[in-house]
C-alpha positions in Angstrom: 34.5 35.9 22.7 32.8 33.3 25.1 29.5 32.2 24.6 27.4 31.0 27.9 24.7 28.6 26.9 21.8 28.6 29.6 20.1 25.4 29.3 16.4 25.2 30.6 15.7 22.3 32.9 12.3 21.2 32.0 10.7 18.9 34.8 10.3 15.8 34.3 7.2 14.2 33.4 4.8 13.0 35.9 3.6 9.1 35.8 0.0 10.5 34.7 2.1 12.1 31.7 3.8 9.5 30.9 1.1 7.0 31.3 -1.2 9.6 29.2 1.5 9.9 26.1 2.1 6.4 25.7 -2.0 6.1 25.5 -1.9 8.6 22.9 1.2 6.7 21.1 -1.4 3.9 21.2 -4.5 5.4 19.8 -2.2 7.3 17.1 -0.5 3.6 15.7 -4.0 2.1 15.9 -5.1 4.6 13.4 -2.4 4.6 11.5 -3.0 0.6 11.2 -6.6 0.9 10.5 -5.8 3.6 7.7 -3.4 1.4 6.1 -5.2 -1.4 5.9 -8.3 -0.2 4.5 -5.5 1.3 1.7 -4.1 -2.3 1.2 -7.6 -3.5 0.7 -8.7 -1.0 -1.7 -4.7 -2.1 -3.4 -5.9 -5.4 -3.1 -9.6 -5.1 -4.6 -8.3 -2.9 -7.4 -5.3 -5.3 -8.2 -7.7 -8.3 -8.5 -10.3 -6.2 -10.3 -7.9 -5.6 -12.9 -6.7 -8.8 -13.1 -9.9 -10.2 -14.2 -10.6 -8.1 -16.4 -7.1 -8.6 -18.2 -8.0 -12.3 -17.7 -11.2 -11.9 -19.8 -9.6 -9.7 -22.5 -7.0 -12.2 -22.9 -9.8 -15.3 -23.0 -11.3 -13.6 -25.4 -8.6 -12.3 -27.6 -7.1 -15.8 -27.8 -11.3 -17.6 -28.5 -11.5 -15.0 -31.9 
């Protein structure tokens, strides 16, 4: 038994395309940056948040 794959040709993007999906590439990174660095600085505030706070508990566990 033979099997005869037909493969589609799909054209090929125009410039405008081409142009138009790397722009989209673009805006999609950007906002993927900006979302992860508003997540680092909320990892960042939290982290030093929590680090004063252990700070103090100690300073004042080692002052009793």
């Amino acid at each position: 038994m033979v099997m005869d794959y037909k493969t589609q040709d799909r054209p090929s993007p125009t410039k405008e395309e081409r142009e138009a999906r790397k722009a989209q590439a673009r805006k999609d990174a950007e906002k993927a940056l900006i979302a992860r660095k508003k997540a680092d600085d909320a990892f960042r505030a939290n982290f030093e948040r929590l680090k004063a706070e252990r700070l103090a508990r100690e300073a004042a566990g080692t002052n009793s």
